[in-house]
KEKE-3310 file (N, C-alpha, C; in steps of 0.2 Angstrom, whole numbers, plus 5000, padded with zeros to 4 digits):
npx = (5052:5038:5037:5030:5027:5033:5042:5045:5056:5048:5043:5037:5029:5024:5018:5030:5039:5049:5041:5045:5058:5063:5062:5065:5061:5059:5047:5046:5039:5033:5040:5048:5048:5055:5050:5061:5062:5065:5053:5043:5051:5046:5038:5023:5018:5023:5017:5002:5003:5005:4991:4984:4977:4983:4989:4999:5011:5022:5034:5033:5020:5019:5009:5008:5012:5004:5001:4998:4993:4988:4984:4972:4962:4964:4976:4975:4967:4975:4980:4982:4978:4981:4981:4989:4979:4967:4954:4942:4925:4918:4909:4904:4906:4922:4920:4909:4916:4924:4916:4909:4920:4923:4911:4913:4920:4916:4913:4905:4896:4902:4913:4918:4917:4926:4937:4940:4939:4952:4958:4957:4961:4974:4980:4977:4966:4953:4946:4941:4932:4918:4918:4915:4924:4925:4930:4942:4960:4971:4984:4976:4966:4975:4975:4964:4964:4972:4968:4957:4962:4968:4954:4954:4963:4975:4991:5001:5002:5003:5008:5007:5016:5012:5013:5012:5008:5006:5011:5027:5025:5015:5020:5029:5024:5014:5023:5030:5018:5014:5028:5025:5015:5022:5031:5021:5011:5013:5013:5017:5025:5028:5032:5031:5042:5049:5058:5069:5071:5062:5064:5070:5085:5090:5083:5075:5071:5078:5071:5079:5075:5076:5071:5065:5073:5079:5091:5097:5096:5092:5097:5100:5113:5118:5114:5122:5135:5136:5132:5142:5140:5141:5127:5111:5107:5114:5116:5105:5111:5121:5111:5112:5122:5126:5123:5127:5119:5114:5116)
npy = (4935:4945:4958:4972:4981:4982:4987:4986:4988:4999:5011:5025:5035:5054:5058:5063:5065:5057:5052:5043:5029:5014:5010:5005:4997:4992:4991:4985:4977:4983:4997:5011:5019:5035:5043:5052:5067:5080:5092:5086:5075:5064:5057:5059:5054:5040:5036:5039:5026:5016:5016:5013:5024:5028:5019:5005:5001:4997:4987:4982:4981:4976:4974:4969:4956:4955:4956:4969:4972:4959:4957:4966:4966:4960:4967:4983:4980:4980:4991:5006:5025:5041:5056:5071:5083:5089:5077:5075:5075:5090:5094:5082:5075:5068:5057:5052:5053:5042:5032:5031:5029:5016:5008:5010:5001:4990:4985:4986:4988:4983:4977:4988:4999:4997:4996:5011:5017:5013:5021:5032:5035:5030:5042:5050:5057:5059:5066:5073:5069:5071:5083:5092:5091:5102:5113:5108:5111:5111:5101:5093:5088:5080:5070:5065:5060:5049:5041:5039:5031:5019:5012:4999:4992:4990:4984:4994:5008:5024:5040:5056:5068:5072:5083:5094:5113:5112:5118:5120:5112:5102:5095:5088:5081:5071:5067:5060:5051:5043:5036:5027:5020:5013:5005:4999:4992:4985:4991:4995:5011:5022:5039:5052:5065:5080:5087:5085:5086:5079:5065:5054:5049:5039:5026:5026:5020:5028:5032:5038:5048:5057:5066:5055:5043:5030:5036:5033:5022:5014:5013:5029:5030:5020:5029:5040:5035:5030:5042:5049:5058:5069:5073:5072:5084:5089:5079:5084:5094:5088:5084:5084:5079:5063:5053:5038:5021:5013:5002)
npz = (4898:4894:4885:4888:4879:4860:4850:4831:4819:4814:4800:4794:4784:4777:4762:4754:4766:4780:4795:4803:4804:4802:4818:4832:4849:4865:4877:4895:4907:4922:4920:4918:4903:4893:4880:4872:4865:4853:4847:4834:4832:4829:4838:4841:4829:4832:4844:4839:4829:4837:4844:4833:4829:4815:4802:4805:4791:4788:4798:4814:4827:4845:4857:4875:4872:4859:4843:4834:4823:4819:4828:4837:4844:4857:4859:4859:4871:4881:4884:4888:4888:4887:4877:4871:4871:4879:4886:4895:4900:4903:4908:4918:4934:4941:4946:4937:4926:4926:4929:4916:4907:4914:4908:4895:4895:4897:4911:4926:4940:4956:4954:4944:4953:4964:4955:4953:4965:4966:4957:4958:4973:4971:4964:4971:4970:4978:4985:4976:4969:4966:4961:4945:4931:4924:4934:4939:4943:4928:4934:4941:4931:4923:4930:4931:4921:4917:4926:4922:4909:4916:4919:4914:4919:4912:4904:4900:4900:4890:4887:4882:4881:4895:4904:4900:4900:4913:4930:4941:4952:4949:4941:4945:4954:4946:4939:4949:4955:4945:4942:4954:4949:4940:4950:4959:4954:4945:4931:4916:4907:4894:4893:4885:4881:4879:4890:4899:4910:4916:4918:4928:4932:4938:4938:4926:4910:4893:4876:4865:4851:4838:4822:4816:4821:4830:4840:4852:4865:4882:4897:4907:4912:4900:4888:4888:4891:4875:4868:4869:4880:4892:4903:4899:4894:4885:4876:4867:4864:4853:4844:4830:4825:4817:4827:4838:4843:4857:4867)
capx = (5047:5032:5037:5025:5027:5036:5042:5051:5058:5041:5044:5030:5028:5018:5022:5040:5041:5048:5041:5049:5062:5067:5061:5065:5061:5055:5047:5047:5034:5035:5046:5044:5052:5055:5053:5064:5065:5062:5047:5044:5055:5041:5036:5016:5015:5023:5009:4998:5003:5003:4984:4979:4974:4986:4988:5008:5010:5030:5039:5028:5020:5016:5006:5008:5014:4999:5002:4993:4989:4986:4978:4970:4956:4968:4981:4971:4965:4981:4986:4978:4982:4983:4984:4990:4972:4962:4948:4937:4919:4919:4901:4903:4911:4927:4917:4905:4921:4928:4911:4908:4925:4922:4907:4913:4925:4913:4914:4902:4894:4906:4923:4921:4919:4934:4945:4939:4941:4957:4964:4956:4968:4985:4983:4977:4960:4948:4943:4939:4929:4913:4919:4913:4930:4926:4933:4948:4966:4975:4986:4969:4963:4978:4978:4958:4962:4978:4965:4952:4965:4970:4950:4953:4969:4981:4999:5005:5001:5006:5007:5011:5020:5007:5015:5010:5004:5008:5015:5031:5023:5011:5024:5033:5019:5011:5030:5030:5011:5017:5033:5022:5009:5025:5034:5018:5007:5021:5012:5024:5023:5030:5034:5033:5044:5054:5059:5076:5071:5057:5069:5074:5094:5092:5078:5071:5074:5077:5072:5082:5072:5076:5070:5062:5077:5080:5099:5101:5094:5093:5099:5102:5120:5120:5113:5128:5138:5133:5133:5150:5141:5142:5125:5106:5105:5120:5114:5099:5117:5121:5105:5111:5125:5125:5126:5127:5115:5117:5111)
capy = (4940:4949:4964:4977:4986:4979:4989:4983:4992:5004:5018:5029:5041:5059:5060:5062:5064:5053:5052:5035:5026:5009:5013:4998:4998:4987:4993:4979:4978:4990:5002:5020:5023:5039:5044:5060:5069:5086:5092:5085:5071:5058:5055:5059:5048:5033:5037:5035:5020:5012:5016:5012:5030:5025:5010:5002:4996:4996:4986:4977:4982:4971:4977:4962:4950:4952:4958:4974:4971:4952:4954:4972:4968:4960:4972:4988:4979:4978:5000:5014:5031:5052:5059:5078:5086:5087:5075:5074:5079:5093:5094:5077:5074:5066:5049:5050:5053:5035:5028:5032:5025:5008:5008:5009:4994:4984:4986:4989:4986:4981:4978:4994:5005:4995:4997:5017:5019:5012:5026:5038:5033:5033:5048:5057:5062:5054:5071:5078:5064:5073:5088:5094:5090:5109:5118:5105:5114:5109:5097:5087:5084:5077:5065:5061:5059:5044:5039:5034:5026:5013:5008:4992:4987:4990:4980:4997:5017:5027:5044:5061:5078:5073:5087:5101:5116:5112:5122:5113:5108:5098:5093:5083:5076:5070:5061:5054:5047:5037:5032:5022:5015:5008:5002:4996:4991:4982:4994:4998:5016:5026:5043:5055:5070:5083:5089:5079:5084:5073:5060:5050:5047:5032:5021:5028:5019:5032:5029:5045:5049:5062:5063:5048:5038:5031:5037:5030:5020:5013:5019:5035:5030:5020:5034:5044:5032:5028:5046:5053:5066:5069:5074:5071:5091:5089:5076:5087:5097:5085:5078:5089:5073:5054:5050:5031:5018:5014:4997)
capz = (4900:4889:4883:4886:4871:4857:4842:4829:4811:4812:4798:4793:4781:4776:4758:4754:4774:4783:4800:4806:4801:4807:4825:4837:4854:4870:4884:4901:4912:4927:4919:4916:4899:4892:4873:4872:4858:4853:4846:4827:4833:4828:4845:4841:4825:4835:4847:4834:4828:4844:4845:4828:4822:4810:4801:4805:4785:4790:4803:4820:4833:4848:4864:4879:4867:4853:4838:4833:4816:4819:4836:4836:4851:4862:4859:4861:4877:4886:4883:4891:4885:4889:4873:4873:4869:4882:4881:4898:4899:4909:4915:4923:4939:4939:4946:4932:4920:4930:4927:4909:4904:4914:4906:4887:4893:4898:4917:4931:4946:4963:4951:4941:4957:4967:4950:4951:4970:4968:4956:4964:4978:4970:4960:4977:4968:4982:4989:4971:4964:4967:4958:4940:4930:4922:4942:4941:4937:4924:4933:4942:4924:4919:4933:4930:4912:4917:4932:4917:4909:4922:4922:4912:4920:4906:4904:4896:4897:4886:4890:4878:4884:4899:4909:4896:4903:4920:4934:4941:4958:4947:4934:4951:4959:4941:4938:4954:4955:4938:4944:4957:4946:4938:4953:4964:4952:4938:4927:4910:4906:4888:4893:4878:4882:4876:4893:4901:4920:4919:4918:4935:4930:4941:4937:4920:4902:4889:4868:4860:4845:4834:4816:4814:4822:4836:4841:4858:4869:4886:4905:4904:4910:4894:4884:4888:4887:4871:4864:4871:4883:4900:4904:4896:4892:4882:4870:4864:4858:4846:4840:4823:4825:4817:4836:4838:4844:4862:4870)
cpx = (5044:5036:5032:5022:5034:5038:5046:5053:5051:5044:5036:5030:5024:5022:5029:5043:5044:5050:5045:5053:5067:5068:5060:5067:5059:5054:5045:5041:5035:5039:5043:5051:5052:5055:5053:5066:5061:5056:5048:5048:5051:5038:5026:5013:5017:5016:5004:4995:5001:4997:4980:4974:4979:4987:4998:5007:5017:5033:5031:5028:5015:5014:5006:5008:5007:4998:4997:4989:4985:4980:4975:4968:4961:4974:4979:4968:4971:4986:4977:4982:4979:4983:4986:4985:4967:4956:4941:4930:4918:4910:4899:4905:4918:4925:4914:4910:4924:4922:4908:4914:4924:4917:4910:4919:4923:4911:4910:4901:4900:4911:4924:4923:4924:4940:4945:4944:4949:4962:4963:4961:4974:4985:4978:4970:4951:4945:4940:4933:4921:4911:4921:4922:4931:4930:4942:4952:4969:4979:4981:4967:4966:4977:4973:4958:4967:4972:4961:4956:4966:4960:4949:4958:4973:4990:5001:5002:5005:5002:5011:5010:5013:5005:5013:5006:5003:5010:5020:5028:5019:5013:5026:5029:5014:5017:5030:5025:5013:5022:5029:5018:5016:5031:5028:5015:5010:5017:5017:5021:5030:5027:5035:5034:5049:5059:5062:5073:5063:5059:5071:5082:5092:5090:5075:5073:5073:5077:5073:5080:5073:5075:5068:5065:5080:5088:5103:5095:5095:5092:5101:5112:5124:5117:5120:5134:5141:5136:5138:5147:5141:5133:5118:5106:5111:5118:5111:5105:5120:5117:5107:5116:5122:5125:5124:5123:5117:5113:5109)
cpy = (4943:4955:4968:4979:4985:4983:4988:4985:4994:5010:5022:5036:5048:5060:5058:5062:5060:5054:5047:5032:5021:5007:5006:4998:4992:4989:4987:4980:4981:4994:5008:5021:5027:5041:5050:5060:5077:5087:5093:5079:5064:5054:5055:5054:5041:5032:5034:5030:5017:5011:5015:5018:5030:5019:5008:4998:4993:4993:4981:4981:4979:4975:4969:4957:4948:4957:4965:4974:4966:4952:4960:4972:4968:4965:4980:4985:4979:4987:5003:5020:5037:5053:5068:5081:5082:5083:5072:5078:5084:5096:5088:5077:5070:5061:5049:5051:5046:5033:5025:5029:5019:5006:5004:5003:4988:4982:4990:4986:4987:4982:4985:5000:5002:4997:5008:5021:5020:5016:5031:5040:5036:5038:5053:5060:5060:5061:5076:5074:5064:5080:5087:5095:5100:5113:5115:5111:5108:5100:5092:5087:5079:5069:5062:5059:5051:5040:5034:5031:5021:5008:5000:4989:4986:4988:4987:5006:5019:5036:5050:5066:5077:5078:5096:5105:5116:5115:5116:5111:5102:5093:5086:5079:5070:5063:5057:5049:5040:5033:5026:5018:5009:5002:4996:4991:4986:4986:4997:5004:5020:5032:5048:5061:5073:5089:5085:5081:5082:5066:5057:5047:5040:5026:5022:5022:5024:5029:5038:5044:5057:5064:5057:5042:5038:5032:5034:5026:5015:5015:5024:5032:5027:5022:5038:5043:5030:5034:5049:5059:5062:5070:5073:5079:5093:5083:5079:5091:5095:5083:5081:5082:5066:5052:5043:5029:5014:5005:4992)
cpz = (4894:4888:4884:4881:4868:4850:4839:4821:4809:4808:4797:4789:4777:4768:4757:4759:4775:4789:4804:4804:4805:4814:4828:4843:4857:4876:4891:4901:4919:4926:4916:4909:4895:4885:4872:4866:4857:4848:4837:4826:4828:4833:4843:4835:4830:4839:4843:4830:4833:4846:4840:4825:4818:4808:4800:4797:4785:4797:4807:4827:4836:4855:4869:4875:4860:4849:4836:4828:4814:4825:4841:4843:4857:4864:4863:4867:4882:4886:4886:4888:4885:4884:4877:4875:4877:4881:4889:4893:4904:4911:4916:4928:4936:4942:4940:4927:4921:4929:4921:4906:4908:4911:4898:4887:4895:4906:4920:4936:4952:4959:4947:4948:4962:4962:4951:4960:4971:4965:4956:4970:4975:4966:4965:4973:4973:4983:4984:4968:4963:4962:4950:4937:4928:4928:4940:4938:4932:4927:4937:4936:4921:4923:4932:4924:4911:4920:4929:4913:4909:4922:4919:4914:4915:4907:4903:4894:4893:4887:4885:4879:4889:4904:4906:4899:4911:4924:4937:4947:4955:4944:4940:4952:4954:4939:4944:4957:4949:4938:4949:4956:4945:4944:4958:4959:4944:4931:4921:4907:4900:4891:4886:4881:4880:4880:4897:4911:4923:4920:4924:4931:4935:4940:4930:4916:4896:4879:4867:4855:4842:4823:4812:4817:4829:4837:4848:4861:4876:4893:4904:4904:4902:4886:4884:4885:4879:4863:4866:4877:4891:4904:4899:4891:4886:4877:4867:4857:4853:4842:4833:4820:4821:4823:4834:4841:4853:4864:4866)
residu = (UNK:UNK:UNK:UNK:UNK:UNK:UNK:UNK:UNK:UNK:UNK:UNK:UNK:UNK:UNK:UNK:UNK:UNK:UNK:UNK:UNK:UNK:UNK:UNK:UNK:UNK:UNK:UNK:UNK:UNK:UNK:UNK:UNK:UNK:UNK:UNK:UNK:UNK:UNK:UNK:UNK:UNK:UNK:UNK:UNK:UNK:UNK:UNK:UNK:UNK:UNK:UNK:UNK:UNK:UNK:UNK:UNK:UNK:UNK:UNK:UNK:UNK:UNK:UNK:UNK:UNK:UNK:UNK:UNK:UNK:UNK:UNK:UNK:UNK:UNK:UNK:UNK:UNK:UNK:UNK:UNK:UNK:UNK:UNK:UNK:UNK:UNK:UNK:UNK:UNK:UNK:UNK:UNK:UNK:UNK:UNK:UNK:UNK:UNK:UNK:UNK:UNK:UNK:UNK:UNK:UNK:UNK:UNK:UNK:UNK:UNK:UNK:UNK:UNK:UNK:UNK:UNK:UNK:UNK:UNK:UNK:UNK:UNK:UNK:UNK:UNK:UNK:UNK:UNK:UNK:UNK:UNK:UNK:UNK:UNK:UNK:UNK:UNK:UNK:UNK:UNK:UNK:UNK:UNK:UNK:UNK:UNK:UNK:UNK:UNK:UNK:UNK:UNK:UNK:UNK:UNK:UNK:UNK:UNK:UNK:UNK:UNK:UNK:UNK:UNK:UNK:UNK:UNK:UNK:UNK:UNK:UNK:UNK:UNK:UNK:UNK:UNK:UNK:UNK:UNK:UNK:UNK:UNK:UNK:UNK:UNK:UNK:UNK:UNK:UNK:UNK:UNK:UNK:UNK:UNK:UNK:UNK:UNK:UNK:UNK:UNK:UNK:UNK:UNK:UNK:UNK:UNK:UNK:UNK:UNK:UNK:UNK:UNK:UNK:UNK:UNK:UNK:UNK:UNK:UNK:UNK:UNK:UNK:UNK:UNK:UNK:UNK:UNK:UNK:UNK:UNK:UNK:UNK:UNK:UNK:UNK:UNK:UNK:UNK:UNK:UNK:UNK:UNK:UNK:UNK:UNK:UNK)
# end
């Protein structure tokens, strides 16, 4: 099977920084994996790389098996992506926000407005899709911001601190829209988080990133595993640690 997302000894550095270091990861297909780490961890440059506002000149990175630096189009055609930063238009609606994005991917007519109908559906925004994205709260932005996303049918979301600014009823219902995408739809989803009870312990995959390195990874059981604790909220306590590499 394809890898979703492929990373393999990506470093990356600002100056004498070093943001990255040897970061090697695999994200599946229908999987919701988790990239925990605290904040300054290296979570936003990976991101970056991933999407080519950086240039990977260290290591390989592969989107649905095609090379990013070898196979740019096809690559960046197979990701969708949330940054942090707000980035609707908010004197459109939230259809003409799902329009103007199938638009810029090349999509209209019949299959643009079945692919838009359709994530208007799972992420529950059918009854907003008429309304000026400026009224939405916070967490309908977020969902119209993943909802455009999805309009090219992407192998591989990628999604950063997507929950930021939310209240928790939003934070839940936001997590469990996503987990759906990833289980109905075999959509593979990178989770960038620095908040362990967005985690599902049962079904997640966790990449433990702390200063550029990844320190564990895996199921959360073999996360824990991995680093001696008992508990997610209890590794964060050692990330000051060598903690060993898990999986």
């Amino acid at each position: 099977m394809t890898a979703a997302l492929e990373v393999a000894g990506v470093g990356y550095s600002f100056g004498a920084r070093r943001a990255l270091d040897g970061v090697s990861f695999a994200v599946e297909p229908g999987s919701f994996t988790a990239l925990l780490g605290p904040n300054g961890a290296g979570k936003s440059t990976l991101f970056a790389l991933a999407t080519r506002l950086f240039d990977c000149r260290e290591g390989r990175i592969a989107i649905n098996g095609h090379d990013l630096k070898r196979q740019p189009g096809q690559a960046l055609a197979s990701l969708g992506v949330a940054f942090q930063q707000p980035s609707l238009d908010l004197d459109l609606t939230v259809l003409q926000n799902l329009r103007f994005a199938s638009a810029l991917h090349g999509l209209g007519g019949k299959a643009a407005e079945a692919r838009i109908g359709q994530a208007l559906e799972r992420l529950e925004l059918t009854g907003r899709a008429h309304d000026k994205a400026r009224i939405l709260n916070g967490g309908h932005r977020r969902r119209v911001e993943i909802a455009r996303a999805l309009m090219h049918g992407p192998a591989l979301l990628l999604l950063d601190e997507p929950t930021v600014g939310l209240d928790v009823p939003s934070r839940r219902l936001l997590i469990a829209q996503v987990h759906a995408l990833c289980r109905e739809d075999n959509i593979a989803v990178l989770w960038a988080t620095h908040l362990i009870d967005e985690i599902d312990p049962d079904s997640d995959q966790v990449v433990l990133l702390h200063k550029g390195k990844v320190r564990a990874q895996g199921s959360v059981p073999q996360v824990l595993a991995g680093t001696g604790a008992d508990h997610l909220d209890r590794v964060f306590d050692r990330l000051s640690e060598a903690l060993p590499c898990a999986g």
